[in-house]
KEVEXDREN-463909 format. One line per field, with one value per residue (C-alpha): x, y, z. Coordinates in steps of 0.1 Angstrom, whole numbers. Example, Ala and Ser with C-alpha at 12.3 -4.5 7.8 and 13.67 -1.06 7.14 Angstrom:
2
u = c(123 | 137)
v = c(-45 | -11)
w = c(78 | 71)
This chain:
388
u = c(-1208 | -1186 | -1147 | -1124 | -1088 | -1063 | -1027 | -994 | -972 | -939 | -943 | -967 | -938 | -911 | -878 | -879 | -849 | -841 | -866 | -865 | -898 | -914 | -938 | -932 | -967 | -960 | -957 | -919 | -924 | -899 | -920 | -906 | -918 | -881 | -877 | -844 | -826 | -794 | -765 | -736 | -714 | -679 | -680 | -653 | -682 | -708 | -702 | -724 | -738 | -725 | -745 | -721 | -724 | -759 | -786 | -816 | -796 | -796 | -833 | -843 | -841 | -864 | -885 | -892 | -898 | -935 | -963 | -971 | -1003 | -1008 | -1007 | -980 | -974 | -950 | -941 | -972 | -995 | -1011 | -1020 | -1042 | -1027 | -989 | -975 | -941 | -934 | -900 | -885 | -850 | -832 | -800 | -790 | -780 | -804 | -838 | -852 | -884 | -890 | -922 | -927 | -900 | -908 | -889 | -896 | -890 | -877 | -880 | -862 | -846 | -829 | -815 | -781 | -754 | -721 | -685 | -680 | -657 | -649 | -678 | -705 | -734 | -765 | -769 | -799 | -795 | -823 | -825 | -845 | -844 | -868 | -868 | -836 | -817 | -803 | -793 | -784 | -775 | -763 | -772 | -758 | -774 | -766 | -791 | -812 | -835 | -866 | -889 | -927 | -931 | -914 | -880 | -868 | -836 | -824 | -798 | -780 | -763 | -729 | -709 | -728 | -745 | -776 | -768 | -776 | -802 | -817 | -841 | -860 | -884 | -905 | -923 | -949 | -966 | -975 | -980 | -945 | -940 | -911 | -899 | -876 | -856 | -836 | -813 | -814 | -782 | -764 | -782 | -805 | -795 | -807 | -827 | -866 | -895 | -901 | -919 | -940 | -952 | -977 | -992 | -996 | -980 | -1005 | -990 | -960 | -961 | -947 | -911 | -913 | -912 | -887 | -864 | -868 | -852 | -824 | -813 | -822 | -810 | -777 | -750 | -726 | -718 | -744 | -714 | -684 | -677 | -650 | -631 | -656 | -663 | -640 | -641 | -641 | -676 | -697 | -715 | -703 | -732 | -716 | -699 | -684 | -650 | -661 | -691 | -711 | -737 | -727 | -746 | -738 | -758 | -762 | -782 | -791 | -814 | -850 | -823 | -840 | -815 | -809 | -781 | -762 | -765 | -758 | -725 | -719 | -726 | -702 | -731 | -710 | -733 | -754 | -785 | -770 | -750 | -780 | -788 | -821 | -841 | -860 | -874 | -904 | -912 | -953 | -965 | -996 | -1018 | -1041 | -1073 | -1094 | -1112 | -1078 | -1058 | -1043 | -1059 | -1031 | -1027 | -1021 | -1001 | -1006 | -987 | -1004 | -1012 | -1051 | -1068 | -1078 | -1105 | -1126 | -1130 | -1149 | -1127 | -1149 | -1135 | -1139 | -1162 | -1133 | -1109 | -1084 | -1078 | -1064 | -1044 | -1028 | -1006 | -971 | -961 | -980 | -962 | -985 | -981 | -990 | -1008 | -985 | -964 | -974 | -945 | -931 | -898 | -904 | -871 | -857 | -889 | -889 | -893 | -928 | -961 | -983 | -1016 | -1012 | -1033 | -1038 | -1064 | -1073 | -1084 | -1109 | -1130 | -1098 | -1102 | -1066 | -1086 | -1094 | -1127 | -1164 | -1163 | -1126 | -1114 | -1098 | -1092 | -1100 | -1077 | -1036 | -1008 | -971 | -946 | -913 | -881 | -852 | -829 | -849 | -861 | -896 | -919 | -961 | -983 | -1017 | -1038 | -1076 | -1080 | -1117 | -1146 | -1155 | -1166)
v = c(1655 | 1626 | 1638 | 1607 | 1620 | 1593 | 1603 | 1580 | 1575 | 1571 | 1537 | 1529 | 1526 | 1522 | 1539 | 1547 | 1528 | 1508 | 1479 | 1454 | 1446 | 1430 | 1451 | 1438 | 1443 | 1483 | 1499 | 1512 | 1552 | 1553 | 1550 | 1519 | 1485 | 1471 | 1456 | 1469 | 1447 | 1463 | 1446 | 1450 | 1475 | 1482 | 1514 | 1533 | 1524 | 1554 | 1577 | 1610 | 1631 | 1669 | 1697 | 1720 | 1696 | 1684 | 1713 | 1694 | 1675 | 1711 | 1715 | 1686 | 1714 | 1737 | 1709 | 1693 | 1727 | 1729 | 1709 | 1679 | 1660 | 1622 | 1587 | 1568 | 1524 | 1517 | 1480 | 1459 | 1489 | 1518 | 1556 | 1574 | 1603 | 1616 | 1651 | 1665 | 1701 | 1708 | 1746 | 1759 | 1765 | 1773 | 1789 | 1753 | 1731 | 1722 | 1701 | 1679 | 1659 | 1640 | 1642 | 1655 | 1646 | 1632 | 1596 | 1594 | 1623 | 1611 | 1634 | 1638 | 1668 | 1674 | 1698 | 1707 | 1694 | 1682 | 1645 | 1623 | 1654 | 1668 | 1693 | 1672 | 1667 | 1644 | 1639 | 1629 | 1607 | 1595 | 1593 | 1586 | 1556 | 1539 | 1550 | 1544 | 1569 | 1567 | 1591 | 1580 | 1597 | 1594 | 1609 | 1618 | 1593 | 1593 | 1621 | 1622 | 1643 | 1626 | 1621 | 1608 | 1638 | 1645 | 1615 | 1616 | 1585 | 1587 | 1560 | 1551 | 1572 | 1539 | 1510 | 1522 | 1509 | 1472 | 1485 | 1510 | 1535 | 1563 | 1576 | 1609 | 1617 | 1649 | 1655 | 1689 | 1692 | 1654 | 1638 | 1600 | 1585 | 1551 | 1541 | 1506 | 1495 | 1457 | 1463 | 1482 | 1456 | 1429 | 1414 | 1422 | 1431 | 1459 | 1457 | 1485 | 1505 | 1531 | 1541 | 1581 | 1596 | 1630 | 1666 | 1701 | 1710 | 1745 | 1766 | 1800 | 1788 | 1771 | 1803 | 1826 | 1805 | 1804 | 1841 | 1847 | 1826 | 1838 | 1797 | 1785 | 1788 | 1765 | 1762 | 1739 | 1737 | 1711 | 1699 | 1658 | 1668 | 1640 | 1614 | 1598 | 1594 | 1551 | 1549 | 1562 | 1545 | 1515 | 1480 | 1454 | 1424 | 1398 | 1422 | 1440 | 1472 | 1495 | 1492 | 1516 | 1558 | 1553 | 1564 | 1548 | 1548 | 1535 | 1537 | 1517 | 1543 | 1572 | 1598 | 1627 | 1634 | 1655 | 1633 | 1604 | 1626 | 1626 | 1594 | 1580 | 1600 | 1619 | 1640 | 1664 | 1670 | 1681 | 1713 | 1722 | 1725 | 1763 | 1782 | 1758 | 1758 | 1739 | 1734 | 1719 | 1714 | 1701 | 1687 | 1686 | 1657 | 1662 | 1630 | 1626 | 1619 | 1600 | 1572 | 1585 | 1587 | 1622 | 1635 | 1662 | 1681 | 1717 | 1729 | 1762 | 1765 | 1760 | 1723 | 1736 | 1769 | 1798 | 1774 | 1744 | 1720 | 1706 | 1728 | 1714 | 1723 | 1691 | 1716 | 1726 | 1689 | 1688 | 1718 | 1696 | 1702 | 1674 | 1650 | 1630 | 1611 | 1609 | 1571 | 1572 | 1580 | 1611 | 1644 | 1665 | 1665 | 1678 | 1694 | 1698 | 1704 | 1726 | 1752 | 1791 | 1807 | 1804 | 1773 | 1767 | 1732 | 1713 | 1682 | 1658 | 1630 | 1598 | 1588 | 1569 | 1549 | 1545 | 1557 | 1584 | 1620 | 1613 | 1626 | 1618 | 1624 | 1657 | 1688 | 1726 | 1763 | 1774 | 1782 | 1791 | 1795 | 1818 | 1800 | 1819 | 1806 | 1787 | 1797 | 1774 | 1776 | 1763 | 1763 | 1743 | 1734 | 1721 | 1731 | 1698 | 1703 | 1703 | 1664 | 1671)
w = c(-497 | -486 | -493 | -498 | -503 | -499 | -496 | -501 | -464 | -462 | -442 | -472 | -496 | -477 | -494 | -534 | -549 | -520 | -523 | -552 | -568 | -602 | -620 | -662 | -671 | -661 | -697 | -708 | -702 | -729 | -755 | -770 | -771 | -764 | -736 | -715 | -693 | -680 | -672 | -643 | -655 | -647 | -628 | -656 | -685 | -669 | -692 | -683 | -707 | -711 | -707 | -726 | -762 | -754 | -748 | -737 | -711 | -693 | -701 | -680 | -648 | -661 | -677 | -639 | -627 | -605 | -586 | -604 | -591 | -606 | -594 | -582 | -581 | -560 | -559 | -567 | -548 | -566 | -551 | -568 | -552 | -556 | -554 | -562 | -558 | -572 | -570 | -574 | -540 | -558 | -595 | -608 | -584 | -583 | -553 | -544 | -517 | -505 | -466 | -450 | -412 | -382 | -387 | -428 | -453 | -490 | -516 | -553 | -563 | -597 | -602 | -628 | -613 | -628 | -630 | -648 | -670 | -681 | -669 | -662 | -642 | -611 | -590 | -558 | -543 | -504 | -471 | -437 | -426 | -389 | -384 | -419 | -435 | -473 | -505 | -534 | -565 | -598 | -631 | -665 | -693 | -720 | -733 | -765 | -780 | -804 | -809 | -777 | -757 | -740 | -726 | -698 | -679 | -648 | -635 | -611 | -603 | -595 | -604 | -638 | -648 | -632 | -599 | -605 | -625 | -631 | -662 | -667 | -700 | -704 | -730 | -731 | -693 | -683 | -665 | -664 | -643 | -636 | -611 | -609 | -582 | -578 | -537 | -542 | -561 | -546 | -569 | -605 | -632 | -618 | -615 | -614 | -584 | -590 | -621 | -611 | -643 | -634 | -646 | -639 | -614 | -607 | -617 | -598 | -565 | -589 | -610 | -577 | -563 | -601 | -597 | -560 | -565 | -599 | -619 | -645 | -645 | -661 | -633 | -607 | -579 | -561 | -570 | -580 | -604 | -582 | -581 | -543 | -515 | -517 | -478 | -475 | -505 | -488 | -494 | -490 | -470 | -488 | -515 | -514 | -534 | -537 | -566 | -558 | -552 | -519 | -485 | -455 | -418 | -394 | -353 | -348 | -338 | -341 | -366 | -361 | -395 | -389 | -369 | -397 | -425 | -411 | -397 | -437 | -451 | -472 | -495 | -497 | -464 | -455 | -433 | -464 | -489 | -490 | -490 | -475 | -445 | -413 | -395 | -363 | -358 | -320 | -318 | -287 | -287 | -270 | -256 | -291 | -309 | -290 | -301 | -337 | -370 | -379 | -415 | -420 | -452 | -461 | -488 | -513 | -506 | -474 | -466 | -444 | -437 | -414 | -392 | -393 | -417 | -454 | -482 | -512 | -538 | -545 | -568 | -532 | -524 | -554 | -541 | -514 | -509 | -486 | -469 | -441 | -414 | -377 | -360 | -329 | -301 | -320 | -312 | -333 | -365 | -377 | -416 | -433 | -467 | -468 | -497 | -483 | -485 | -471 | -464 | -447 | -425 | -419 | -393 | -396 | -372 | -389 | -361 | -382 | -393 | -427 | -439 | -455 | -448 | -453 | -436 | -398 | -391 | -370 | -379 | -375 | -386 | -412 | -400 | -419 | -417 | -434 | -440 | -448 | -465 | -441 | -413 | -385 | -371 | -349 | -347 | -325 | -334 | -305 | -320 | -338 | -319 | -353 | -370 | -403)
């Protein structure tokens, strides 16, 4: 049997909430035929909903909670497959990120926090791409529960919904989420991003994770009581003031994440996230997969057998974690933000260059990797030998 699994790269879409795009004949996840066009707001109008008055508003942590598998259109492209896998590393925080790796790290996490004087949730979305580094912070502003399911919308910290936006829905165990971006403040109103529809795939991992670090709680996973220090929120050129609670930096081919955490003036860095952990896979190419793009998938079943060849079951596809992809002439990978436990990983060669795993491409026997909380580790895999 011919397997076909197609995964979504980082390079593929670029940054979520960065690039503008147009996408009206996507359908409103909100479950209303108006059409919303937000405005510019002035920055003092973002007026966050609190926790402590509105119940459900806390509920959207334990609501995201889990592995959900679906599709994803990004721009004018879709994927038919997208995974998020979002566990509590904290007792107020819950975080998901898609790839992870040296060259691109794509995250949002969602946390209860002060701000403008109330207890609310943020999320906090970013990446690193070619060498640009960017968070951005968004803050809970609308939440409502009718026959179409809970609905939550965050905006923009700064800007409001003029400069962009994000909106969840969850009905029984299906998630839908639209993002919309203006480029920062660029190109206003905002347009559609991202359109993400899928399904709780799998809830043990979050539950074992909600368990060891005592979540939900209702307290402050950080602290924005006083807003953002002005200096650091990125100005595009031309204006005199931020409109956008986004911090950015950039070096050129420089993916030290670290490093440009701090030069952007990242409020809340990567190194100061707790209970997460790192990974560092080397790859050894051998003369059949040189110059060959490598995915990388962490995942909770086994990709491949005792013997190194595909396994027939797809529910053991769906079962992906992260997926980053290697071009060519890489032969490591950097894994951060990566949630503690154990994952089998899994390279594959795509030597009959279809952008696929797919029959004909290279791989290896089964190996896993336990991954403690903070810890930092390191696994080479140079057995990439069997073509299925």
């Amino acid at each position: 049997m011919k397997k076909t699994i197609q995964f979504l790269s980082l390079s593929a879409i670029v940054s979520i909430l960065i690039i503008g795009c147009s996408t009206d004949d996507l359908r409103n996840i909100a479950g209303s035929n108006e059409t919303v066009s937000p405005v510019p707001i002035d920055p003092s109008e973002v007026d966050p909903i609190d926790i402590n008055q509105n119940t459900n508003g806390f509920d959207l942590l334990e609501r995201l909670q889990g592995q959900w598998v679906g599709s994803n259109r990004v721009i004018a492209d879709d994927y038919e497959f997208f995974t998020w896998d979002y566990r509590a590393n904290s007792p107020s925080q819950i975080h998901g990120i898609f790839e992870g790796g040296s060259g691109g790290n794509l995250l949002t996490s969602f946390f209860v926090t002060d701000f403008k004087n109330k207890r609310t949730i943020m999320a906090r979305n970013g990446g690193l791409l070619n060498g640009i580094y960017r968070t951005s912070y968004f803050v809970l502003d609308s939440v409502r529960a009718d026959n179409n399911g809970n609905y939550y919308r965050l905006v923009d910290a700064v800007g409001g919904s003029g400069t962009m936006y994000m909106e969840l829905r969850f009905k029984q165990d299906s998630l839908y989420w639209n993002a919309y971006t203006s480029r920062l403040g660029i190109v206003v109103p905002p347009t559609r991003h991202m359109t993400f529809k899928g399904k709780l795939n799998d809830y043990e991992l979050a539950q074992t994770a909600a368990n060891a670090v005592g979540f939900p709680q209702n307290i402050p996973a950080w602290d924005f009581s006083e807003g953002f220090v002005e200096d650091y929120l990125y100005v595009n050129p031309g204006m005199t003031e931020a409109v956008s609670a986004s911090f950015l930096a950039q070096d050129g081919n420089n993916n030290d994440v670290f490093a440009l955490a701090q030069e952007s003036g990242d409020p809340w860095r990567i190194d100061q996230h707790p209970y997460l952990g790192y990974l560092n896979i080397n790859i050894i190419r051998n003369p059949s997969i040189e110059n060959k793009t490598l995915f990388v998938n962490l995942s909770k079943s086994a990709f491949t057998d005792e013997l190194g060849y595909f396994v027939s079951d797809l529910e053991a596809y769906n079962s992906t974690l992260l997926f980053p992809a290697l071009t060519q002439n890489e032969e490591s990978i950097f894994i951060t933000y990566l949630h503690p436990g154990t994952y089998y990983v899994n390279i594959t060669a795509d030597v009959n260059e279809d952008g696929v795993i797919s029959e004909g491409d290279f791989t290896h026997v089964q190996q896993m990797i336990t991954i403690d909380a903070e810890g930092q580790h390191e696994m080479t895999i140079d057995n990439i030998t069997i073509q299925n």
